[in-house]
C-alpha positions as a Markdown table, in Angstrom:
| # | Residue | x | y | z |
|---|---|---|---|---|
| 1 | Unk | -23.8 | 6.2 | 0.9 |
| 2 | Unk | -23.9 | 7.1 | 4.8 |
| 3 | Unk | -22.2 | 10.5 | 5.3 |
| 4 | Unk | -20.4 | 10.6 | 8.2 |
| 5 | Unk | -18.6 | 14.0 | 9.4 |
| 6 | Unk | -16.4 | 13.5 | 12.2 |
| 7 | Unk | -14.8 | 16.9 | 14.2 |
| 8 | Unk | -11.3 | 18.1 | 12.6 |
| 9 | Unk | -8.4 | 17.0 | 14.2 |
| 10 | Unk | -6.6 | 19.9 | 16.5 |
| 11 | Unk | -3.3 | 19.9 | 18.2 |
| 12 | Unk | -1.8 | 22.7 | 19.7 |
| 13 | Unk | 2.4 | 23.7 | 20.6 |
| 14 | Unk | 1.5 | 22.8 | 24.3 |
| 15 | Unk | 0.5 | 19.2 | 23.6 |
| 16 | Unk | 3.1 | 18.3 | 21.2 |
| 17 | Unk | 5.4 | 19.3 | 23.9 |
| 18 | Unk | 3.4 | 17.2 | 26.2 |
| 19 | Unk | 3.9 | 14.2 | 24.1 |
| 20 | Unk | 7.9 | 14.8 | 24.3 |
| 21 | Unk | 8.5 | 17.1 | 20.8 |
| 22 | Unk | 10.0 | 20.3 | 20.6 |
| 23 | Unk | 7.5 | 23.2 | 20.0 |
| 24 | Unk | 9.4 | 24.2 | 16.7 |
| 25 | Unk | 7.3 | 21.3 | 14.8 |
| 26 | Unk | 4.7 | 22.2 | 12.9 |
| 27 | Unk | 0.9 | 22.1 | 13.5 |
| 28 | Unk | -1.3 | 19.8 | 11.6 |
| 29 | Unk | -5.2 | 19.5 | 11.2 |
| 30 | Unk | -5.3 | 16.0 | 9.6 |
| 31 | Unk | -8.1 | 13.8 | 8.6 |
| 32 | Unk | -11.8 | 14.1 | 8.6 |
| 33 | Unk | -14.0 | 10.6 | 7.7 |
| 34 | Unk | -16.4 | 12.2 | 4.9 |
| 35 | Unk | -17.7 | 9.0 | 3.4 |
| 36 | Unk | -18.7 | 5.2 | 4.6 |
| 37 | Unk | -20.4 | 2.6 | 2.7 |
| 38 | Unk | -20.7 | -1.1 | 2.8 |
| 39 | Unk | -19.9 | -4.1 | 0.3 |
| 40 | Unk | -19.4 | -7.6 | 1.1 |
| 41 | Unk | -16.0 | -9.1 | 1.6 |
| 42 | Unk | -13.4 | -6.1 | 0.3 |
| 43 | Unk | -9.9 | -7.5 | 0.1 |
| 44 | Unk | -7.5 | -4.3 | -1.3 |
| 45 | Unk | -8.4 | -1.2 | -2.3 |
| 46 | Unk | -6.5 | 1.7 | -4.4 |
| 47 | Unk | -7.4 | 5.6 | -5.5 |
| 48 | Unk | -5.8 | 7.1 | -8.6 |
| 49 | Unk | -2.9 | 9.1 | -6.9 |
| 50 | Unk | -3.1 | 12.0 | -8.7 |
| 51 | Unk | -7.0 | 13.3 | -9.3 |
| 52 | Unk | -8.3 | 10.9 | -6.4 |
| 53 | Unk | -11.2 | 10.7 | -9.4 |
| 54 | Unk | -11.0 | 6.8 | -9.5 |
| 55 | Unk | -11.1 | 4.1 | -7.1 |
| 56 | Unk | -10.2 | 0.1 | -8.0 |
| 57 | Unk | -11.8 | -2.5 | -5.2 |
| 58 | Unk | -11.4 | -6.3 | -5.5 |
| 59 | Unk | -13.5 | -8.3 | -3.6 |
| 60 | Unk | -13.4 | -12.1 | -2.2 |
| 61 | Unk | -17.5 | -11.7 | -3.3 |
| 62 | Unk | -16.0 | -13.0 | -6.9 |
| 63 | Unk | -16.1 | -9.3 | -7.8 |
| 64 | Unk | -14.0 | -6.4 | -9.1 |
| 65 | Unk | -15.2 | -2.9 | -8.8 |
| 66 | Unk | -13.8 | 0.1 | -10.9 |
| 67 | Unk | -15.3 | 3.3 | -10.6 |
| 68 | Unk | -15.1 | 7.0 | -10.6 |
| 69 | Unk | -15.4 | 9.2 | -8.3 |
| 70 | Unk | -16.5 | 13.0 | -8.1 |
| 71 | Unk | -14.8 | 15.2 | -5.1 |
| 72 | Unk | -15.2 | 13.7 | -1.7 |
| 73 | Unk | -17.7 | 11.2 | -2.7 |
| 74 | Unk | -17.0 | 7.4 | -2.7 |
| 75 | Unk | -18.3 | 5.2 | -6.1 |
| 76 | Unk | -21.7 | 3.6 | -5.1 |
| 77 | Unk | -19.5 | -0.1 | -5.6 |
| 78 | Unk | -22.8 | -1.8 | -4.5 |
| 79 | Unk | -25.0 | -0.5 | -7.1 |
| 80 | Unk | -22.3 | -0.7 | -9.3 |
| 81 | Unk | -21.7 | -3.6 | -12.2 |
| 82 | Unk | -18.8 | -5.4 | -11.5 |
| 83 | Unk | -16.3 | -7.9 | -13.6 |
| 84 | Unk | -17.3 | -11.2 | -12.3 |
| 85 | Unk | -13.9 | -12.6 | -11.4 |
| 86 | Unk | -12.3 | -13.6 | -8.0 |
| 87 | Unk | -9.0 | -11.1 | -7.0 |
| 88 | Unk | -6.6 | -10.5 | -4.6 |
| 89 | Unk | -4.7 | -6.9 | -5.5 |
| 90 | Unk | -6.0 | -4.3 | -7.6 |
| 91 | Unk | -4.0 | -1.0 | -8.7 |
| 92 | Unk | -4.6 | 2.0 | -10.7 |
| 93 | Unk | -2.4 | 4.7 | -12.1 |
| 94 | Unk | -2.3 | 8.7 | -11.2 |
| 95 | Unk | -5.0 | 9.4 | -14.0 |
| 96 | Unk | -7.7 | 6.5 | -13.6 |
| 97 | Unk | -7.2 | 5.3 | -17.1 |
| 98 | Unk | -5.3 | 2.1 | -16.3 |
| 99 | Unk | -5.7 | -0.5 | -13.9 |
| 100 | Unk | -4.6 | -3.9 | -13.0 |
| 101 | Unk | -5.8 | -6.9 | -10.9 |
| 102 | Unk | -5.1 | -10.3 | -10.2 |
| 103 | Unk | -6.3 | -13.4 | -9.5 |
| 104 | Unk | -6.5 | -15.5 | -5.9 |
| 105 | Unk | -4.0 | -17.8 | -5.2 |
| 106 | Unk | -3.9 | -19.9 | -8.9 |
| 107 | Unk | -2.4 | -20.1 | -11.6 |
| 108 | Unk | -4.2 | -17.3 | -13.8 |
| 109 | Unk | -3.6 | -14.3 | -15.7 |
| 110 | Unk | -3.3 | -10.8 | -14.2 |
| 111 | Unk | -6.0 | -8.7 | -16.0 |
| 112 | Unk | -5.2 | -4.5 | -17.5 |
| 113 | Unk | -8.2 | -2.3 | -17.2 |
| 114 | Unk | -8.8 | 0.7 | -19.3 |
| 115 | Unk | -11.1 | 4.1 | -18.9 |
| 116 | Unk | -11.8 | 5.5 | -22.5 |
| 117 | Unk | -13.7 | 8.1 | -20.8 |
| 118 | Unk | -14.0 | 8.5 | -16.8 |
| 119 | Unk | -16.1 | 5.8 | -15.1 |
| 120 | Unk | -16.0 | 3.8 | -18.6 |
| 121 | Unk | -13.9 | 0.9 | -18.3 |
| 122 | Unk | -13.4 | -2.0 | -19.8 |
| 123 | Unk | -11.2 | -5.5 | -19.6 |
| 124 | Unk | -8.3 | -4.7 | -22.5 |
| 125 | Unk | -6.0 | -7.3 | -22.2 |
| 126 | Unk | -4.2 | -10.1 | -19.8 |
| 127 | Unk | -1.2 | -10.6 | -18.8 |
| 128 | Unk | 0.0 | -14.6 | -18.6 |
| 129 | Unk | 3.2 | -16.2 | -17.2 |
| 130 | Unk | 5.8 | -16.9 | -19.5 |
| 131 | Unk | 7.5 | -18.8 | -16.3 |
| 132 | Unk | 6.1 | -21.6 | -14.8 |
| 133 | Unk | 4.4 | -21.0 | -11.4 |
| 134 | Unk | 2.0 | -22.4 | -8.9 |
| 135 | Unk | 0.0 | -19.1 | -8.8 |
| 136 | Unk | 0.8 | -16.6 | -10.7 |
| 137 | Unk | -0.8 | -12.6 | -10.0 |
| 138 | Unk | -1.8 | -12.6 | -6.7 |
| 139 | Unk | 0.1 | -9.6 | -6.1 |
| 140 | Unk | 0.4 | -6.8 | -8.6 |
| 141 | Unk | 1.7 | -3.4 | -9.2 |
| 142 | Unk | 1.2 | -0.5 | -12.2 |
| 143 | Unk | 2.9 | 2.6 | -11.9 |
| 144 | Unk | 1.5 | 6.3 | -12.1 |
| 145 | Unk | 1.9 | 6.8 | -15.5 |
| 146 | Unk | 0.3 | 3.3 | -15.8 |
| 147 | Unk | 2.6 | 1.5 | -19.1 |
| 148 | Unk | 4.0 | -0.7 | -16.5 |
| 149 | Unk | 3.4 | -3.7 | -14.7 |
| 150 | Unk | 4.8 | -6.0 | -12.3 |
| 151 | Unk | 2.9 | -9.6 | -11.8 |
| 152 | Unk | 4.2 | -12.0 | -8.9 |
| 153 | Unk | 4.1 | -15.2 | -9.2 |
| 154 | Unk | 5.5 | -18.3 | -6.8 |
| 155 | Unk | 7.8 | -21.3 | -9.0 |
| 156 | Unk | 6.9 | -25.3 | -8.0 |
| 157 | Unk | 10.3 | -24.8 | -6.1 |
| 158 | Unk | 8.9 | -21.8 | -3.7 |
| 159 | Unk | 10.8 | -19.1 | -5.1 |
| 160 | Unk | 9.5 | -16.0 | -5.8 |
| 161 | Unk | 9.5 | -14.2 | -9.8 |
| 162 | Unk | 8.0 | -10.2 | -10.4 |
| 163 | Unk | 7.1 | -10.4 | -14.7 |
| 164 | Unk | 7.6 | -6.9 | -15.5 |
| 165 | Unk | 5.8 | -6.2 | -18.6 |
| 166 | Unk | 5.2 | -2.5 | -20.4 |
| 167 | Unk | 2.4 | -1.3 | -22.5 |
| 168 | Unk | 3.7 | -0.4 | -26.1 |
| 169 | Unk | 0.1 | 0.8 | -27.6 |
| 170 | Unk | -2.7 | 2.0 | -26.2 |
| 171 | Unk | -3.8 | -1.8 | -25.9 |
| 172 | Unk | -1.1 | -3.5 | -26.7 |
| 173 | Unk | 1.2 | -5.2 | -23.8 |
| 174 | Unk | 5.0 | -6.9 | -24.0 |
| 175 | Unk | 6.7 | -9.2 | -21.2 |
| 176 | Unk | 10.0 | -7.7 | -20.5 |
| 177 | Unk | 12.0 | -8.9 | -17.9 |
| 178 | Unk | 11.8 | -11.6 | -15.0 |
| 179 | Unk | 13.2 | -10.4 | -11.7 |
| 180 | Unk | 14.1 | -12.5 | -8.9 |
| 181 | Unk | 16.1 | -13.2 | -5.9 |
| 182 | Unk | 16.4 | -17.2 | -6.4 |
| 183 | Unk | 16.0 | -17.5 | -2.4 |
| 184 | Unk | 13.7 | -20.1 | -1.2 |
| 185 | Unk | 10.8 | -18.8 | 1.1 |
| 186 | Unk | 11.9 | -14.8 | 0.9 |
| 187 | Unk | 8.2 | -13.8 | -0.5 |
| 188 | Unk | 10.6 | -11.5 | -3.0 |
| 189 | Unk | 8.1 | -9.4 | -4.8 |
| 190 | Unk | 4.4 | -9.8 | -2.3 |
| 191 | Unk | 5.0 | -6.1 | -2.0 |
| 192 | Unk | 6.6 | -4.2 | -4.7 |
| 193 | Unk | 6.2 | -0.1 | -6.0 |
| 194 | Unk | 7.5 | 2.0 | -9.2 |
| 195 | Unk | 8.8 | 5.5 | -9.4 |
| 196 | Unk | 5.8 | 7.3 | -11.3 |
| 197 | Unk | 8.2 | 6.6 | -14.7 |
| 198 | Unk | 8.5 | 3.0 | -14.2 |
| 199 | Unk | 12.1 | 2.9 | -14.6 |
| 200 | Unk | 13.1 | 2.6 | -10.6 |
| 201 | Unk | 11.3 | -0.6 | -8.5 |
| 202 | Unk | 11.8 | -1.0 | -5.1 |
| 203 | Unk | 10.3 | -4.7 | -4.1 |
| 204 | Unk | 10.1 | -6.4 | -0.7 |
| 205 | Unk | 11.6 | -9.5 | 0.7 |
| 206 | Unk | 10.0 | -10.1 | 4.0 |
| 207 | Unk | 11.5 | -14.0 | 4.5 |
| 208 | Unk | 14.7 | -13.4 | 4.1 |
| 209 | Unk | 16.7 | -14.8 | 6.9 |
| 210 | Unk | 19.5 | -13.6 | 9.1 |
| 211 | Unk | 19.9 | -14.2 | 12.7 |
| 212 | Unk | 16.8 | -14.0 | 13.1 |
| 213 | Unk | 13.9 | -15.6 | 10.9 |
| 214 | Unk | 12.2 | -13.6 | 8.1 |
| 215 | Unk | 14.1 | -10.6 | 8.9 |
| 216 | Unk | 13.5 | -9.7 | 5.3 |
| 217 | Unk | 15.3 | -7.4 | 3.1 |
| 218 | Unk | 14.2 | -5.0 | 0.1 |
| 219 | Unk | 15.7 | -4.6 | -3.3 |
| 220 | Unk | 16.5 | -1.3 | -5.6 |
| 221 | Unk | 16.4 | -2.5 | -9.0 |
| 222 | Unk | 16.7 | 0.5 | -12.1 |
| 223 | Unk | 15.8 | 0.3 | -15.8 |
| 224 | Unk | 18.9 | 1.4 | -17.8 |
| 225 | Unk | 19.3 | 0.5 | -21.8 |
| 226 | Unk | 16.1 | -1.9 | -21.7 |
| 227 | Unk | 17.5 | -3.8 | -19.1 |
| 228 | Unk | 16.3 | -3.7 | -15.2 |
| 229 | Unk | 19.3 | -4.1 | -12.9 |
| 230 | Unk | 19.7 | -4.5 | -9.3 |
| 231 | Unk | 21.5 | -1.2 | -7.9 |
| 232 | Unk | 21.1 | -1.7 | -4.0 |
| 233 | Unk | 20.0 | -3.5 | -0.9 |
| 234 | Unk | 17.9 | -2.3 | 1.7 |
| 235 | Unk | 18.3 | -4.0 | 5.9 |
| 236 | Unk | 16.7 | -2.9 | 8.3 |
| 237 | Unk | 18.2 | 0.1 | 10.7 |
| 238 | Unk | 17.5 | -1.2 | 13.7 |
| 239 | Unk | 18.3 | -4.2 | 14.3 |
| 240 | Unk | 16.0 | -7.2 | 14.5 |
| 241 | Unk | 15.3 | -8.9 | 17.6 |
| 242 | Unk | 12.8 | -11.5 | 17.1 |
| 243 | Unk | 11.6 | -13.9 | 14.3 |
| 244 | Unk | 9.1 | -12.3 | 11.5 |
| 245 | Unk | 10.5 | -8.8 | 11.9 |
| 246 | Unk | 9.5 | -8.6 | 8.3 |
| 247 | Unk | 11.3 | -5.8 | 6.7 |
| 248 | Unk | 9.7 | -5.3 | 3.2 |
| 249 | Unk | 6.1 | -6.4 | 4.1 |
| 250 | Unk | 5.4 | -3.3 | 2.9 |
| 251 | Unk | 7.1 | -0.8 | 0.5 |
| 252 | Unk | 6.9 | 2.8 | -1.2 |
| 253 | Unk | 8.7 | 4.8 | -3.5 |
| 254 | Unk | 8.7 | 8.1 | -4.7 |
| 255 | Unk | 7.3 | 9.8 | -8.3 |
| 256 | Unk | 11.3 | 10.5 | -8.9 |
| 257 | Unk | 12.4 | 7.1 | -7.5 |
| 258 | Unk | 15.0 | 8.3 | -4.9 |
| 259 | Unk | 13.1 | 8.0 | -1.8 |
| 260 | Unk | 11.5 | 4.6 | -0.3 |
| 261 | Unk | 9.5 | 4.0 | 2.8 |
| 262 | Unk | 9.8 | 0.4 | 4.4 |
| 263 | Unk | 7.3 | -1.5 | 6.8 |
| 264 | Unk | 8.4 | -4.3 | 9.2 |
| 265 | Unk | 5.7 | -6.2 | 10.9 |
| 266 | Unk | 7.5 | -7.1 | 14.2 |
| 267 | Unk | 9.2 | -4.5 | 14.8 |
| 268 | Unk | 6.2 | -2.2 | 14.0 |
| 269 | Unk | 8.1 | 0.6 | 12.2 |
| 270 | Unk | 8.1 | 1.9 | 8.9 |
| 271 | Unk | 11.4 | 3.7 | 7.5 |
| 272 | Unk | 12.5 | 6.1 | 4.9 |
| 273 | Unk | 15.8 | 6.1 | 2.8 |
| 274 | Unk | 17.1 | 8.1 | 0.6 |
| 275 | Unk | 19.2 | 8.3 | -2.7 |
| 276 | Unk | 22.3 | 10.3 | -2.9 |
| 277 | Unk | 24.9 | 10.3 | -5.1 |
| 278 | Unk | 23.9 | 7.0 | -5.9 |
| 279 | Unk | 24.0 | 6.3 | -2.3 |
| 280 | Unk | 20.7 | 4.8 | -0.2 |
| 281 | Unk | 20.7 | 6.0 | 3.4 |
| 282 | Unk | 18.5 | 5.6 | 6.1 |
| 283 | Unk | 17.1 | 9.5 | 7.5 |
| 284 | Unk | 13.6 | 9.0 | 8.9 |
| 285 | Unk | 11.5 | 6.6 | 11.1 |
| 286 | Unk | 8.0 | 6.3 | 12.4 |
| 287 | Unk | 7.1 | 4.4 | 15.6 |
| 288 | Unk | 3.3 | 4.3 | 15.4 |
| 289 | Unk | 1.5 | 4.2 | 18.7 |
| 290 | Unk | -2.0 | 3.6 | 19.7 |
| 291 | Unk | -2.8 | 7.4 | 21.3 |
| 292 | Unk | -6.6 | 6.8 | 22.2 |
| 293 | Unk | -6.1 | 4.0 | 25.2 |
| 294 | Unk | -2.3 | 4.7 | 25.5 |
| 295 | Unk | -2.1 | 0.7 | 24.6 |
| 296 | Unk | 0.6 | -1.0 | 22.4 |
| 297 | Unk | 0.2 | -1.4 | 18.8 |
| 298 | Unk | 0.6 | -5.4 | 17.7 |
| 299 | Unk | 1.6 | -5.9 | 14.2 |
| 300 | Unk | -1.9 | -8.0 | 13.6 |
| 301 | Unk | -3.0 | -7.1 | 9.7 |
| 302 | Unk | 0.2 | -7.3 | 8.6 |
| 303 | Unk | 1.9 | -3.6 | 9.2 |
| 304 | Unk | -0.3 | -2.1 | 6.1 |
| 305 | Unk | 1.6 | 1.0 | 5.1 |
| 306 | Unk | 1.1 | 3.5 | 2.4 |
| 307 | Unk | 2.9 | 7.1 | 1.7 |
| 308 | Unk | 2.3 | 10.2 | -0.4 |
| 309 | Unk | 3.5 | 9.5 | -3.6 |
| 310 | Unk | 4.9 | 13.2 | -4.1 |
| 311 | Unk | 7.7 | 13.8 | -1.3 |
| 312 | Unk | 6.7 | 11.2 | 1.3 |
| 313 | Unk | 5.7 | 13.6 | 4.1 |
| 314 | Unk | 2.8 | 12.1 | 5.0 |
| 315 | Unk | 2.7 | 8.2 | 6.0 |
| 316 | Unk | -0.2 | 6.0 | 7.2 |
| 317 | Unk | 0.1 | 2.7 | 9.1 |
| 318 | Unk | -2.5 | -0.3 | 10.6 |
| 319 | Unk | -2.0 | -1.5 | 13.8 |
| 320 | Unk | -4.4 | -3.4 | 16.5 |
| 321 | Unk | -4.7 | -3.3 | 20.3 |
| 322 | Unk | -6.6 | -6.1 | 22.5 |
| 323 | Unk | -10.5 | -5.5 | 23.1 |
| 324 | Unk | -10.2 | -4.4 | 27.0 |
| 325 | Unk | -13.0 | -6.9 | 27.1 |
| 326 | Unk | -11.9 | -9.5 | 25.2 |
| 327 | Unk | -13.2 | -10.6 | 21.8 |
| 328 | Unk | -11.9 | -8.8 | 18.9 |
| 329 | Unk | -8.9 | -6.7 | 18.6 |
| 330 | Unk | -9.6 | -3.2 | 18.2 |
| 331 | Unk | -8.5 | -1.9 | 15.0 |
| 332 | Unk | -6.2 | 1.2 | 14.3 |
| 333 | Unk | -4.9 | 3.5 | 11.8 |
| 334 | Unk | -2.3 | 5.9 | 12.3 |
| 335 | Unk | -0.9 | 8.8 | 10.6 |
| 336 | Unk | 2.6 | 10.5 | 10.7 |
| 337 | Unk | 4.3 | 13.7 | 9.1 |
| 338 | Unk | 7.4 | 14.5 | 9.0 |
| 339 | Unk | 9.0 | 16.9 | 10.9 |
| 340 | Unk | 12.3 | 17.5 | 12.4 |
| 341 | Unk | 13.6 | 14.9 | 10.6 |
| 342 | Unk | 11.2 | 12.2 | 11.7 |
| 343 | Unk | 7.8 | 10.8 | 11.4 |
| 344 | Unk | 5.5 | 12.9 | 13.9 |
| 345 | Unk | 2.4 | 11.6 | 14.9 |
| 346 | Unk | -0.3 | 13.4 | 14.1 |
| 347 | Unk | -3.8 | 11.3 | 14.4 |
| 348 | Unk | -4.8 | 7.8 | 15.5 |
| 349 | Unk | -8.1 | 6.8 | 13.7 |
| 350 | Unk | -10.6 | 3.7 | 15.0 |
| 351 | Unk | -14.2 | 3.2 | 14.0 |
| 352 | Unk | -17.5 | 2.0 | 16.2 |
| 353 | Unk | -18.1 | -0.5 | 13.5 |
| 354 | Unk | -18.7 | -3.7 | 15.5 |
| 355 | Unk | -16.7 | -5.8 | 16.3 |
| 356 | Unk | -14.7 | -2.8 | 17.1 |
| 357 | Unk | -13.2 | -1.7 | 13.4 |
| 358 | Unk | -11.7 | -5.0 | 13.5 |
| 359 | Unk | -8.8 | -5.0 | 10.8 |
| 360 | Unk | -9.2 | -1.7 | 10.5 |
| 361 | Unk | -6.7 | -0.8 | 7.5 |
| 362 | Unk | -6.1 | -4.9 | 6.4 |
| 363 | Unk | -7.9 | -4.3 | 3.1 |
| 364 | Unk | -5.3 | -1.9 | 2.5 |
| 365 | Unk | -4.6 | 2.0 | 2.3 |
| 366 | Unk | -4.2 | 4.2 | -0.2 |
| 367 | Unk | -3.3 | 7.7 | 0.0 |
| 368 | Unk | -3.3 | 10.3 | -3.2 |
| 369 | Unk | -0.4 | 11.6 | -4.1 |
| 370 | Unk | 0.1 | 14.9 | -2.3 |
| 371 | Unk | -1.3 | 13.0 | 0.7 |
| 372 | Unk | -4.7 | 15.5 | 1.0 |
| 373 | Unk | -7.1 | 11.9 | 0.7 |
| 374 | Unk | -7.1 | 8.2 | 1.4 |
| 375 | Unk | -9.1 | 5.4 | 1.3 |
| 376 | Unk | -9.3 | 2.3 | 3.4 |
| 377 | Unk | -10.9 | -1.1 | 3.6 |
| 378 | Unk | -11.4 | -2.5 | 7.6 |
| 379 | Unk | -11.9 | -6.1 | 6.0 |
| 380 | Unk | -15.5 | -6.8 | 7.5 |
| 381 | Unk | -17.9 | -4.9 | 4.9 |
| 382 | Unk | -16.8 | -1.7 | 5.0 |
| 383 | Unk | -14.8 | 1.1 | 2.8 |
| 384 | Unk | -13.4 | 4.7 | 3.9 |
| 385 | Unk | -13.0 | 8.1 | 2.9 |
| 386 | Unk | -10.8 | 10.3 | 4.8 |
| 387 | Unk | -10.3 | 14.2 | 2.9 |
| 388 | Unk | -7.6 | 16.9 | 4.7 |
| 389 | Unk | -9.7 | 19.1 | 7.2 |
């Protein structure tokens, strides 16, 4: 493992102001890169939320990596004995005692993962269609508590299905529900996240059409008397301008399942709303920017996002600029906190990782719960650790 220690981030009342906020914001000393290592091909990457003790990493090397991990110090994945099979999204729960991962683009079984002891795991079950689909896990989703699951799968008529399916045993798994939108092309459920209970889902619909294209939507669906119901829909607040503005690439909710945060690749914004009185309403934004060669951000990688999972004060987004000499976009990572209402940025992130941290954030993000720690992927061979300075 190459440690890497990078200088603290600083900011002071005079260069907020600078930047156009009001001095009354608070300060922030963000992130500080403690940990790098290398391993061929990672795809997605996700840290147990609440100890940051456990890290799942699926790789297109055929390989899945589980392991623990002890303070600041990433798992040694390439010394590590993986499961020999071939996925796409991996997830773990708060404690690092349940995982889940799927397979890449066919029809397969998604795959539950369970730590007896820490850094112990083993395969425990699958988790097959009871629909019929042309792939079937390529996306997946546990929640904190990790007894619940949601597998996507894509029918022979290109709709889109989430299998929600909850763990009544230690080992011992039961479908529950199918979930869908019945729209053609919407990519309902790519992106979906529970409240840490697993009775509240918010799930993303990035192809759903308006004026525009794939303007997308997202969907509040709530578990009441066994049964999951559809209790809201989610448009984007400002308004879409161009085709693939993709509201619902990306999507977040809270550990109490009244708070969601919303990516949209276009339009290169991620937005917060919140539940009252039964009510969603939209009451925070983040415009990301690229602050290190005051260039714009291009939604290339998809508009990864990710949130703390506790009160969604701290958010982290991908973005790239153009290489100023061509070649390879230059790869980006940026990180807001709220303040005043809105998303404040707070720290821009790149990497000297030729070519040029190219995809920097792709192989997605993954913050801890109360936001102190994440972990990224930049798509080429290399993995992350950022701690709170």
């Amino acid at each position: 493992c190459n440690k890497v220690r990078l200088m603290p981030f600083t900011t002071t009342f005079a260069s907020l102001s600078s930047k156009g906020f009001s001095s009354d914001l608070p300060i922030f000393v963000d992130y500080i890169l403690k940990d790098t290592q290398t391993l061929a091909d990672p795809i997605w990457i996700d840290i147990a939320g609440d100890t940051g003790g456990a890290v799942i990493l699926s790789s297109l090397n055929t390989e899945l990596y589980i392991e623990g991990m002890a303070g600041n110090t990433l798992p040694t994945f390439s010394s590590a004995t993986p499961f020999s099979i071939a996925t796409n999204e991996s997830r773990i729960d708060k404690n690092g005692t349940y995982a889940i991962s799927g397979p890449i683009s066919i029809v397969g079984v998604a795959t539950i993962y369970y730590a007896a002891t820490a850094n112990n795991w083993s395969l425990q079950t699958t988790i097959s269609p009871v629909g019929t689909y042309n792939n079937f896990g390529d996306n997946v989703n546990i929640n904190e508590n990790g007894d619940t699951v949601a597998v996507f799968g894509t029918t022979p008529t290109n709709t889109f299905a989430l299998e929600i399916s909850s763990r009544t045993g230690v080992s011992t798994w039961a479908y529950d529900q199918t979930l869908t939108d019945g729209v053609v092309g919407s990519a309902f459920g790519i992106k979906s996240d529970f409240n840490t209970a697993g009775d509240a889902l918010i799930v993303g619909a990035f192809g759903i059409d308006g004026t525009y294209t794939d303007e997308g939507q997202a969907y509040i669906y709530e578990l009441s008397g066994g049964t999951w119901s559809l209790t809201a829909t989610l448009q984007s607040p400002d308004t879409p301008t161009i085709n693939n503005w993709g509201f619902g690439t990306y999507v977040c909710m809270n550990a109490t399942g009244d708070s969601v945060i919303i990516s949209t690749i276009q339009g290169m914004a991620s937005y917060r709303f919140q539940k009252s009185g039964g009510t969603w309403s939209h009451t925070a934004s983040f415009y990301p920017t690229d602050t290190l060669t005051g260039q714009t951000l291009s939604p290339s990688g998809g508009g990864v996002m990710d949130a703390d999972k506790n009160n969604h004060s701290v958010i982290i987004m991908n973005g790239q600029v153009p290489a100023l000499s061509g070649g390879y976009a230059k790869g980006r990572l940026v990180i807001g906190n709220l303040g005043g209402g809105q998303y404040v940025q707070t720290q821009t992130f790149a990497t000297t990782v030729i070519p040029d941290g190219n995809s920097l954030g792709i192989g997605g993000i993954s913050l801890t719960n109360d936001g102190n720690k994440f972990v990224t992927t930049d798509f080429v061979d290399n993995i992350y650790l950022y701690a709170k300075a």
